[in-house]
PDB file of N, CA, C and O in Angstrom:
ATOM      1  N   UNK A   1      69.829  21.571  99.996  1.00  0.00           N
ATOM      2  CA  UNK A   1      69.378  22.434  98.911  1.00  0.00           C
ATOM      3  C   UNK A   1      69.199  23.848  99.442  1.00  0.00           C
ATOM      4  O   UNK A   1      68.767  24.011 100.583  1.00  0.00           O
ATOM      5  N   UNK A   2      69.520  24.894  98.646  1.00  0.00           N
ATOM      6  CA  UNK A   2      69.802  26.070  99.060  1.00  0.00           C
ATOM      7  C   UNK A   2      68.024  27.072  99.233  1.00  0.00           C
ATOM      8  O   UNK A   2      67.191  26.929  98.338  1.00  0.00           O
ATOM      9  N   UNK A   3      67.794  27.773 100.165  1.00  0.00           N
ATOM     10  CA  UNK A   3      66.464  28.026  99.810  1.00  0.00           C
ATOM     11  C   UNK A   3      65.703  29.001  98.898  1.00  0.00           C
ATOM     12  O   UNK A   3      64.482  29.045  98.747  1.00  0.00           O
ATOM     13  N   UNK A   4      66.487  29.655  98.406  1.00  0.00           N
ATOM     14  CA  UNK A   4      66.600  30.501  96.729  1.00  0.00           C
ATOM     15  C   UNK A   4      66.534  29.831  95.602  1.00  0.00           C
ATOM     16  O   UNK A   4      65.704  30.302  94.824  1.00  0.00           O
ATOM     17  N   UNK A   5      67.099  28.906  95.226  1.00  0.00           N
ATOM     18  CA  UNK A   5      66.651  28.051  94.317  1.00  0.00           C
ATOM     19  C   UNK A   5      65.677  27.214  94.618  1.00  0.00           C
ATOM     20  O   UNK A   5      65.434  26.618  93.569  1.00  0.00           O
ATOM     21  N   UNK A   6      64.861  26.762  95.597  1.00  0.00           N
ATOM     22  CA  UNK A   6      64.053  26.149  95.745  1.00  0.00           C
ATOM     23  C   UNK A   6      62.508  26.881  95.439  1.00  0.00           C
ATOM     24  O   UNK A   6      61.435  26.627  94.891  1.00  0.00           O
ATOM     25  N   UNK A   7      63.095  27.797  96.081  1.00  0.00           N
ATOM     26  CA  UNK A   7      61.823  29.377  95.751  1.00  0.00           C
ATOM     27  C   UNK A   7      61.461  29.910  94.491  1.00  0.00           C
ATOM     28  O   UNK A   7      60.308  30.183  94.157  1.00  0.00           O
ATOM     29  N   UNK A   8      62.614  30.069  93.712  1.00  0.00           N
ATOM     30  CA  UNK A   8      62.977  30.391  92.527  1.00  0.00           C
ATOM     31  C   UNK A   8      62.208  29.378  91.202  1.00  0.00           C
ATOM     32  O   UNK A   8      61.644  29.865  90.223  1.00  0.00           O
ATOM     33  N   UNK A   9      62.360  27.923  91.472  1.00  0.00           N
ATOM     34  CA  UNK A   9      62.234  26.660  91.028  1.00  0.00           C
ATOM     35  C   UNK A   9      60.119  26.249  91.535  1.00  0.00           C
ATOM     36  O   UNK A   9      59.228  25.603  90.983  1.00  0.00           O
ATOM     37  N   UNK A  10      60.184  26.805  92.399  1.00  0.00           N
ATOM     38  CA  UNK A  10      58.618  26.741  92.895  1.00  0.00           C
ATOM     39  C   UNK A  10      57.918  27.891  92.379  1.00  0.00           C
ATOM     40  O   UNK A  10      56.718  27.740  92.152  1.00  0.00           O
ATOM     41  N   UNK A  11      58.439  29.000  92.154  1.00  0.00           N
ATOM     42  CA  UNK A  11      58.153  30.347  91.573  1.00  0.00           C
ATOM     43  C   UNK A  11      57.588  30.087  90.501  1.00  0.00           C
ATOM     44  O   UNK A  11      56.417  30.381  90.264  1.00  0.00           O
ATOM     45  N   UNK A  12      58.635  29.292  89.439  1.00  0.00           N
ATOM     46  CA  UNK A  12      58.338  28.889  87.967  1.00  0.00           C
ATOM     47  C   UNK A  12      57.349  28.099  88.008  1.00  0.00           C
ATOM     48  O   UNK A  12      56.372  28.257  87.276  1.00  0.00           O
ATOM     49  N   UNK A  13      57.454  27.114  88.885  1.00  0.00           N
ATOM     50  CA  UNK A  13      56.381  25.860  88.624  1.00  0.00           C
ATOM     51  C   UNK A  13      54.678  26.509  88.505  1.00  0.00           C
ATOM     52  O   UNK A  13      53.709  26.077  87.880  1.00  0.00           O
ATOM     53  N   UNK A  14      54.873  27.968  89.585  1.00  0.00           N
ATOM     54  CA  UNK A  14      53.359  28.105  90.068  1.00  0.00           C
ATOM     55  C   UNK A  14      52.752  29.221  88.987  1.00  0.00           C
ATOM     56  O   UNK A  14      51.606  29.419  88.583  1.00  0.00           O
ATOM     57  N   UNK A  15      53.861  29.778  88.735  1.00  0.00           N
ATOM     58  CA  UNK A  15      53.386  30.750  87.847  1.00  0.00           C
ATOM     59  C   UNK A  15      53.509  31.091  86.455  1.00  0.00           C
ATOM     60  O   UNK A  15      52.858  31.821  85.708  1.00  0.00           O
ATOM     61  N   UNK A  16      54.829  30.139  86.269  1.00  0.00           N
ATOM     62  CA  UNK A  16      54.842  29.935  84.797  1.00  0.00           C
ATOM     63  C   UNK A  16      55.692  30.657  84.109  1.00  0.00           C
ATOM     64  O   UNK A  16      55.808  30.605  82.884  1.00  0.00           O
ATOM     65  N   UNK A  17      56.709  31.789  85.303  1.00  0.00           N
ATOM     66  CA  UNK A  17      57.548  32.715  84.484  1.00  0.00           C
ATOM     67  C   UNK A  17      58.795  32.718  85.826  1.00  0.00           C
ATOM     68  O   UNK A  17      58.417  32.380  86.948  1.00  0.00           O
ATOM     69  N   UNK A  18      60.151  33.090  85.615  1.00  0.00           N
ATOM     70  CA  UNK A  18      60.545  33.662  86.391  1.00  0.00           C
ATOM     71  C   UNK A  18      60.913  34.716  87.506  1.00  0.00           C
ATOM     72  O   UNK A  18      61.184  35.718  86.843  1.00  0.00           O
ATOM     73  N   UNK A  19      61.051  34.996  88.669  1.00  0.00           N
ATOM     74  CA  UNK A  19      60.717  36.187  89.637  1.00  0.00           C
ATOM     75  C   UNK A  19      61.307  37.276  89.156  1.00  0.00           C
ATOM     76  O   UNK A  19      61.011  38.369  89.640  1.00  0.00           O
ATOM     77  N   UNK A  20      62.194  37.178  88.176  1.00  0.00           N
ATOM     78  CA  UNK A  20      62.692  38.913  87.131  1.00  0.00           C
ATOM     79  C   UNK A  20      61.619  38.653  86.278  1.00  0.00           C
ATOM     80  O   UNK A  20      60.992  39.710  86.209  1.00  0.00           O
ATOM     81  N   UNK A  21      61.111  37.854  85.635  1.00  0.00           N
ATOM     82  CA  UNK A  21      60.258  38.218  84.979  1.00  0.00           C
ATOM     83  C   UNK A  21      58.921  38.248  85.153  1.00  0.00           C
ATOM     84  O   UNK A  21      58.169  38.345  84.183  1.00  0.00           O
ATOM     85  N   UNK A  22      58.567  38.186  86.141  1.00  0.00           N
ATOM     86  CA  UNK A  22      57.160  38.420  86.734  1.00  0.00           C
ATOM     87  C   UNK A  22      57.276  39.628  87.541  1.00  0.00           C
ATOM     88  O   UNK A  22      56.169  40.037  87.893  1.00  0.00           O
ATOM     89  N   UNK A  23      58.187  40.280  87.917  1.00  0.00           N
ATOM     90  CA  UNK A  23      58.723  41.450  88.304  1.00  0.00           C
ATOM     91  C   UNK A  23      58.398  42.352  87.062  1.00  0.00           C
ATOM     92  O   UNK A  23      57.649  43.327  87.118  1.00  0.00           O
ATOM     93  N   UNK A  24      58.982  41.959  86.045  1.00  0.00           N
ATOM     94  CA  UNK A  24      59.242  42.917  84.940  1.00  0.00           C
ATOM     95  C   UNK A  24      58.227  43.609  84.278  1.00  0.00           C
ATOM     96  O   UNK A  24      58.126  44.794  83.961  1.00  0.00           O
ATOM     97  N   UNK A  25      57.396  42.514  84.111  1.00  0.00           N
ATOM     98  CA  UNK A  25      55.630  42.456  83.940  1.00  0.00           C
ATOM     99  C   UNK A  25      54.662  43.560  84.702  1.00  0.00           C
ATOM    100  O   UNK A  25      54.190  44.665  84.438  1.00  0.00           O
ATOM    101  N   UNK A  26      54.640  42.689  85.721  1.00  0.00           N
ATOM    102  CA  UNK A  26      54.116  43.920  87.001  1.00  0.00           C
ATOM    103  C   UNK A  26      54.917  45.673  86.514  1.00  0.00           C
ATOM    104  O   UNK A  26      54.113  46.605  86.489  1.00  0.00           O
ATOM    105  N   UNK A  27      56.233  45.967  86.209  1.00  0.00           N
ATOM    106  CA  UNK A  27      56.699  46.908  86.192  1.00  0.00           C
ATOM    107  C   UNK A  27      56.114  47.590  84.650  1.00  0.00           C
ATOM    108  O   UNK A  27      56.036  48.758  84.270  1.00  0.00           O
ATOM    109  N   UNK A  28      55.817  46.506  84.100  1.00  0.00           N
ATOM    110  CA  UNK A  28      55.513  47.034  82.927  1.00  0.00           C
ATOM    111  C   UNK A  28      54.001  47.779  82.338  1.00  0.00           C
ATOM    112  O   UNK A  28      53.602  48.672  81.591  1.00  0.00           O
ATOM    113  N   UNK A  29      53.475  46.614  83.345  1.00  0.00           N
ATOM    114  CA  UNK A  29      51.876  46.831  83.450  1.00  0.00           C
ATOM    115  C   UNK A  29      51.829  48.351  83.897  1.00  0.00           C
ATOM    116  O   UNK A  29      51.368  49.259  83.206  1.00  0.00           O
ATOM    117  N   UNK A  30      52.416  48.492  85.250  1.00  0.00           N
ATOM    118  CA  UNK A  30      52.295  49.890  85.727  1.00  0.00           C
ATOM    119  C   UNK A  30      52.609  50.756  85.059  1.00  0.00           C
ATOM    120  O   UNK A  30      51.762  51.637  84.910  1.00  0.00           O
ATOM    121  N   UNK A  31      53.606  50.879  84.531  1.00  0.00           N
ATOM    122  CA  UNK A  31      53.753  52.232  83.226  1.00  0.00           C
ATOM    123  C   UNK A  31      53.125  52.354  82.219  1.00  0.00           C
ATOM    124  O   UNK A  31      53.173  53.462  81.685  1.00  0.00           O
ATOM    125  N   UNK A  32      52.278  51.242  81.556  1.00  0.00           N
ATOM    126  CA  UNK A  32      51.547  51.680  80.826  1.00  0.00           C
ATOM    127  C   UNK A  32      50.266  51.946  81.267  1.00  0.00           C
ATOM    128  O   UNK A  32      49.468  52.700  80.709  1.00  0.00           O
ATOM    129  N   UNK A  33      50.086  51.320  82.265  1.00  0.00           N
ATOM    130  CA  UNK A  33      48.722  52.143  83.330  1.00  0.00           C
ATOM    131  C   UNK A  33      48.905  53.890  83.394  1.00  0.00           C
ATOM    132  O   UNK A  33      48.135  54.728  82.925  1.00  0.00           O
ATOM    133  N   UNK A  34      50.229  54.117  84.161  1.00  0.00           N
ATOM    134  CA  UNK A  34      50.428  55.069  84.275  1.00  0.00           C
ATOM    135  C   UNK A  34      50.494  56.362  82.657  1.00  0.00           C
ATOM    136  O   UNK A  34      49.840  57.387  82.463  1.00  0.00           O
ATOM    137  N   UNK A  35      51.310  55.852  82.001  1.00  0.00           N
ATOM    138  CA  UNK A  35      51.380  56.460  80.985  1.00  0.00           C
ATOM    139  C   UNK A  35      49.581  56.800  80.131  1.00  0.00           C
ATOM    140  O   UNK A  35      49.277  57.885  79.634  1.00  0.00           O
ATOM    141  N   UNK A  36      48.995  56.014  80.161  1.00  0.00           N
ATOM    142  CA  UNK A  36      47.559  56.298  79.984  1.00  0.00           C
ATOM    143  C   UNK A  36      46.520  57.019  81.134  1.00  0.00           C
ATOM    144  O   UNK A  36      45.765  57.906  80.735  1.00  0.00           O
ATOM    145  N   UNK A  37      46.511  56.812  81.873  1.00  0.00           N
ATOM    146  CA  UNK A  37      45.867  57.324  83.073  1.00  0.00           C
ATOM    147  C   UNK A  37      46.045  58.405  83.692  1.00  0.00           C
ATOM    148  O   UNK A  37      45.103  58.996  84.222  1.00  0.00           O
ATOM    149  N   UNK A  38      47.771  59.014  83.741  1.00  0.00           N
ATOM    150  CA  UNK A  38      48.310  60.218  83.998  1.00  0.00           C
ATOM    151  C   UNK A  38      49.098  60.834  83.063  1.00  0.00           C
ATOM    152  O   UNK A  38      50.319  60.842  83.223  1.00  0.00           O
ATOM    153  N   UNK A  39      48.494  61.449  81.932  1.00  0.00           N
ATOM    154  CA  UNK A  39      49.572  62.101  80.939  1.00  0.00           C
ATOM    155  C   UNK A  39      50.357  62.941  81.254  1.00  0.00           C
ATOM    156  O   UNK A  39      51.466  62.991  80.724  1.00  0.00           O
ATOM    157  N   UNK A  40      50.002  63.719  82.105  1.00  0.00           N
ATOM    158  CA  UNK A  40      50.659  64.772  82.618  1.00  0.00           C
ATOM    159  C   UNK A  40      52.138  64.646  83.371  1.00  0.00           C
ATOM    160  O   UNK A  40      52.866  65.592  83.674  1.00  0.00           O
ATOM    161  N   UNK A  41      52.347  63.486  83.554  1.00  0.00           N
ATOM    162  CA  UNK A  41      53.433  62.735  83.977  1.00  0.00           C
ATOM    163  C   UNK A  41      54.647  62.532  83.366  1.00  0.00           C
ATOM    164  O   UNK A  41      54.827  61.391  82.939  1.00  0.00           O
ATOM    165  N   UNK A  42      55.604  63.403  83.196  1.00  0.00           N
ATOM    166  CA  UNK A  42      56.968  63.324  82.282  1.00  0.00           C
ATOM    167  C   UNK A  42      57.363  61.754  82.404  1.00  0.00           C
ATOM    168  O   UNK A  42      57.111  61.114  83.424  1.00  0.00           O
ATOM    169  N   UNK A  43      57.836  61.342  81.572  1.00  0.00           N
ATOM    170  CA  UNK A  43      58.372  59.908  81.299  1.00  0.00           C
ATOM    171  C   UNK A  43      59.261  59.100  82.405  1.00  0.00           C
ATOM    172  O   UNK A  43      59.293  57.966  82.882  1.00  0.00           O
ATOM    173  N   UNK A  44      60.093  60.558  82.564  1.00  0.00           N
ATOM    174  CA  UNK A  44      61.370  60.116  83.824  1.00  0.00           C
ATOM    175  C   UNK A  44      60.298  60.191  85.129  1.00  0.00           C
ATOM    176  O   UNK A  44      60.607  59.449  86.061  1.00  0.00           O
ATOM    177  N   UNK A  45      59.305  60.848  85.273  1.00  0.00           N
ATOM    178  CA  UNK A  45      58.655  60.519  86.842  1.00  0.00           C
ATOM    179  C   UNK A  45      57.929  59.122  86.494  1.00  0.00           C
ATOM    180  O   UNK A  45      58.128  58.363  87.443  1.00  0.00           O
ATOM    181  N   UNK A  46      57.025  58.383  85.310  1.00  0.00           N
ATOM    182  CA  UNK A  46      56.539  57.808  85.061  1.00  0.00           C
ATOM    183  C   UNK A  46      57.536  56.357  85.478  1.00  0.00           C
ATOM    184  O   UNK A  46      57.156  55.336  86.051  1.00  0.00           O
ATOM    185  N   UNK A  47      58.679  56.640  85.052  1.00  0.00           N
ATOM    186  CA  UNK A  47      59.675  55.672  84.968  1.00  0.00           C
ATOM    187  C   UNK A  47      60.270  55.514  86.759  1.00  0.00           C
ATOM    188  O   UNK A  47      60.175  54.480  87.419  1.00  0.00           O
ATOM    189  N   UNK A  48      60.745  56.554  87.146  1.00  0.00           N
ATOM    190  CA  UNK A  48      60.749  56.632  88.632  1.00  0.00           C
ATOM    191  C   UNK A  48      59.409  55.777  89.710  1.00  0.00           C
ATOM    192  O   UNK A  48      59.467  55.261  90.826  1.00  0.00           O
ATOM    193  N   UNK A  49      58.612  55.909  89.007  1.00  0.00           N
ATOM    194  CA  UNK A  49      57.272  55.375  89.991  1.00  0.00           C
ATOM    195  C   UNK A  49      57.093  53.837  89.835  1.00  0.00           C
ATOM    196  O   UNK A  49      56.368  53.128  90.534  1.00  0.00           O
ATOM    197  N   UNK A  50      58.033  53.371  88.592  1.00  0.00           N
ATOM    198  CA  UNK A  50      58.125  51.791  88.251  1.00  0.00           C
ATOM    199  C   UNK A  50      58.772  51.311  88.805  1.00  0.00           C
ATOM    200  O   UNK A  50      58.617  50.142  89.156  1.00  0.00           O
ATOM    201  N   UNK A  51      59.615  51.928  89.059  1.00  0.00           N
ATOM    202  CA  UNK A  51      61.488  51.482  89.319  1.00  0.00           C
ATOM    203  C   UNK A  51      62.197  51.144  88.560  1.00  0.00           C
ATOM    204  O   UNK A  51      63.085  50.293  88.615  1.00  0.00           O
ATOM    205  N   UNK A  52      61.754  51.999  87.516  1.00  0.00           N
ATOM    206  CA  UNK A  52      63.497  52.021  86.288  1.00  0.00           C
ATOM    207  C   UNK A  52      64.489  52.913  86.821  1.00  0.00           C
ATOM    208  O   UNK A  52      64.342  53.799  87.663  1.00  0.00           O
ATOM    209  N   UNK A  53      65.508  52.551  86.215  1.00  0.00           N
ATOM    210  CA  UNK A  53      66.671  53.559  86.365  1.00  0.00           C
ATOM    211  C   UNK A  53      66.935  54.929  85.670  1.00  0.00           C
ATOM    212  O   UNK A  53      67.744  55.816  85.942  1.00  0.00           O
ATOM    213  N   UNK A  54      65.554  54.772  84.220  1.00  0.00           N
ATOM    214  CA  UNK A  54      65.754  56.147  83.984  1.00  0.00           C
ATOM    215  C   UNK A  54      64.571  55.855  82.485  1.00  0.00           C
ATOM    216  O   UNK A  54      64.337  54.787  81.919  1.00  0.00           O
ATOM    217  N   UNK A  55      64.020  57.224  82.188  1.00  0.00           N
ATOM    218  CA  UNK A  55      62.999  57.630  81.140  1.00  0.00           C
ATOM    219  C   UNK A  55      63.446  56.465  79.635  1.00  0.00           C
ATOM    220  O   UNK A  55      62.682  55.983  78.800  1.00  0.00           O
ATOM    221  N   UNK A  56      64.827  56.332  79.761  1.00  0.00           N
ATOM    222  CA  UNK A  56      65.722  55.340  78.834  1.00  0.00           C
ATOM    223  C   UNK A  56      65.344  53.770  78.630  1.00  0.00           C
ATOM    224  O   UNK A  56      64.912  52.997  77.774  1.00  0.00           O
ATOM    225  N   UNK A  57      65.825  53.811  80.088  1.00  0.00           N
ATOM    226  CA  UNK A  57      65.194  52.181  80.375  1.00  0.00           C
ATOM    227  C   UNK A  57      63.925  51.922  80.283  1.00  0.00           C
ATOM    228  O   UNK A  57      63.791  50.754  79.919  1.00  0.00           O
ATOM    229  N   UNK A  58      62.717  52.554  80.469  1.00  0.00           N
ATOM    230  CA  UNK A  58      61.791  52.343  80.472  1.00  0.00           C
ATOM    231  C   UNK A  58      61.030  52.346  79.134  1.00  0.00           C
ATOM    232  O   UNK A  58      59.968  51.758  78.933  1.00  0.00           O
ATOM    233  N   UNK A  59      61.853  53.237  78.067  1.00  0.00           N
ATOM    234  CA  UNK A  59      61.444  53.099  76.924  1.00  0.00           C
ATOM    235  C   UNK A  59      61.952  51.700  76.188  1.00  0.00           C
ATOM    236  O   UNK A  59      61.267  50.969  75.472  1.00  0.00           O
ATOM    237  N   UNK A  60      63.073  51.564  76.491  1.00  0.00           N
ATOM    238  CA  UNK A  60      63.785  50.255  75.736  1.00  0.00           C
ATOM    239  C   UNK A  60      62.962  49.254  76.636  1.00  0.00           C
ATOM    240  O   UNK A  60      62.897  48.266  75.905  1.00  0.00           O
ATOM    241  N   UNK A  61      62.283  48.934  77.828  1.00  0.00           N
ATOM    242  CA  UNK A  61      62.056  47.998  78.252  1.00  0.00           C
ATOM    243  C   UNK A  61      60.631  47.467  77.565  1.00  0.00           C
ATOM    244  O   UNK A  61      60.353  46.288  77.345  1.00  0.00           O
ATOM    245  N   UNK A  62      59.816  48.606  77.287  1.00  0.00           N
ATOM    246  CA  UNK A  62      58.039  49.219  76.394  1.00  0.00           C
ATOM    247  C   UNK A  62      58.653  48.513  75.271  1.00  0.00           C
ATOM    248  O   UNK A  62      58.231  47.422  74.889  1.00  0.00           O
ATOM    249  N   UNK A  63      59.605  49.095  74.757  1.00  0.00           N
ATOM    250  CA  UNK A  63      59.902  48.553  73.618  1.00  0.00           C
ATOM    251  C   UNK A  63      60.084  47.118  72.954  1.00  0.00           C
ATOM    252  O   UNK A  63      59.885  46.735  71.801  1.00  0.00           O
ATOM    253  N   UNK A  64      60.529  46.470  74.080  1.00  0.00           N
ATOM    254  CA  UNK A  64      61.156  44.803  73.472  1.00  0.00           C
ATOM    255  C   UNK A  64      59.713  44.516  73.954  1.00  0.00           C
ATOM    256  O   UNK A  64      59.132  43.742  73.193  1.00  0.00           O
ATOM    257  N   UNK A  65      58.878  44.987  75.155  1.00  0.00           N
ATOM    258  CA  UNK A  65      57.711  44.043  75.521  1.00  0.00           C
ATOM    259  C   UNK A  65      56.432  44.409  74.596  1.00  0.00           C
ATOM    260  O   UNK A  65      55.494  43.613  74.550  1.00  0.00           O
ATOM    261  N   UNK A  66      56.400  45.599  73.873  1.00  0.00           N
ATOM    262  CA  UNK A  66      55.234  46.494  73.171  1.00  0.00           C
ATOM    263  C   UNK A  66      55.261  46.652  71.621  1.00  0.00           C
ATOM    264  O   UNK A  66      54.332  46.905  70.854  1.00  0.00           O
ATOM    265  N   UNK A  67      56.930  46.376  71.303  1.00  0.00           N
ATOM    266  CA  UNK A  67      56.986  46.860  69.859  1.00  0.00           C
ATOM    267  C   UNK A  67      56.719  48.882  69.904  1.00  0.00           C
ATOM    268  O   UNK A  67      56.087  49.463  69.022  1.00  0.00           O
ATOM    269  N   UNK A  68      57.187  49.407  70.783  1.00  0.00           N
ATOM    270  CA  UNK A  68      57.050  51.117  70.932  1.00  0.00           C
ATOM    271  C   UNK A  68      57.460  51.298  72.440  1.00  0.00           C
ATOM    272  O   UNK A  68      57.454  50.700  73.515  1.00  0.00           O
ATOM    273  N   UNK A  69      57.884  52.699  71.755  1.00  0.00           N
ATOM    274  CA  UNK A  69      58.895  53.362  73.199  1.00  0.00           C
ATOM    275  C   UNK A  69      57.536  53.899  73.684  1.00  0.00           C
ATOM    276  O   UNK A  69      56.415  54.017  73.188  1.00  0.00           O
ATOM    277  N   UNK A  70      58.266  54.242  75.173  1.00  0.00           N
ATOM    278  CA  UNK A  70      56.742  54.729  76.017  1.00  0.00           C
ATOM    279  C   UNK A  70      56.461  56.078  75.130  1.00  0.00           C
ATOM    280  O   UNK A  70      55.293  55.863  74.806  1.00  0.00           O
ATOM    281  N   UNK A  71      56.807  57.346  74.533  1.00  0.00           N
ATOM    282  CA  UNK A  71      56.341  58.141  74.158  1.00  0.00           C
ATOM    283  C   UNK A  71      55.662  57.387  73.055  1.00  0.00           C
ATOM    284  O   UNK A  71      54.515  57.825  72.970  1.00  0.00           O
ATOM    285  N   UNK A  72      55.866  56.483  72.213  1.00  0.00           N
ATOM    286  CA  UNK A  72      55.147  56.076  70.939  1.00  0.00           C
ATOM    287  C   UNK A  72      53.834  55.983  71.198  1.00  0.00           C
ATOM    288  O   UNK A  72      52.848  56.503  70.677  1.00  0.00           O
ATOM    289  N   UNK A  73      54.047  54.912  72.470  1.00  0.00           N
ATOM    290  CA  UNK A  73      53.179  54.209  73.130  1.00  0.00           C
ATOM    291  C   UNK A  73      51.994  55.060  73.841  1.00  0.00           C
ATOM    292  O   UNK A  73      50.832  54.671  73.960  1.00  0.00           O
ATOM    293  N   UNK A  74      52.600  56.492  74.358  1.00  0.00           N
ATOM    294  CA  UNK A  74      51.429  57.505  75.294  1.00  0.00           C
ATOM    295  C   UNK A  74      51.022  57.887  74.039  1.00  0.00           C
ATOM    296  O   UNK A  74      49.797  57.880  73.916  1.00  0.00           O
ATOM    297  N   UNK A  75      51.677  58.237  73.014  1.00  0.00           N
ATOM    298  CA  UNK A  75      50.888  58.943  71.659  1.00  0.00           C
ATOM    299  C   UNK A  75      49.917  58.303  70.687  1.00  0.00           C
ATOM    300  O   UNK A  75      49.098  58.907  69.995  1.00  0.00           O
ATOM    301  N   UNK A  76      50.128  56.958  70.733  1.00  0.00           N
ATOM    302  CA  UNK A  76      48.711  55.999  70.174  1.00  0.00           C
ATOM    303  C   UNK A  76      47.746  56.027  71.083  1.00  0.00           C
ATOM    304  O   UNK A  76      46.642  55.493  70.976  1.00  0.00           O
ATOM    305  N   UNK A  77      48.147  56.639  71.968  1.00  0.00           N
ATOM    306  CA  UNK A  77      46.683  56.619  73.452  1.00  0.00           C
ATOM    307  C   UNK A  77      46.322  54.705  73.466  1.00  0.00           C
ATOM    308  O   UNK A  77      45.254  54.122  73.657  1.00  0.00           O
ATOM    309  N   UNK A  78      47.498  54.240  73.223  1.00  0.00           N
ATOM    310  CA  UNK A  78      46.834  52.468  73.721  1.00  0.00           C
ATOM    311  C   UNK A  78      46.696  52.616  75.483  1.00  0.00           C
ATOM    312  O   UNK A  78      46.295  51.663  76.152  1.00  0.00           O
TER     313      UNK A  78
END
């Protein structure tokens, strides 16, 4: 048995999500930390400090997980 899928397969068991998606989470958490905590922070640095690929991705990513793009999202002050 290969040891990536075994990891991968123990990953799920312990935590209940997959390692992109417990990744994604964590990435997500942080930008909206960030986006509340540092306004002053243009979207594309906000997005840079997550590790998106760009102010884009990070809105479409807010979006499928939030129902709002990160600007929607900094402007309700949630």
């Amino acid at each position: 048995m290969r040891t990536e899928c075994h990891f991968a397969r123990m990953f799920r068991h312990s935590l209940g999500c997959s390692v992109h998606g417990w990744i994604s989470l964590r990435r997500s958490a942080r930008a909206q930390a960030l986006l509340r905590e540092r306004p002053a922070l243009s979207l594309a640095e906000v997005a840079a400090q997550c590790g998106y690929a760009s102010a884009s991705h990070l809105s479409r990513s807010l979006r499928a997980d939030l129902g709002a793009t990160a600007g929607e999202w900094r402007k309700a002050g949630l």
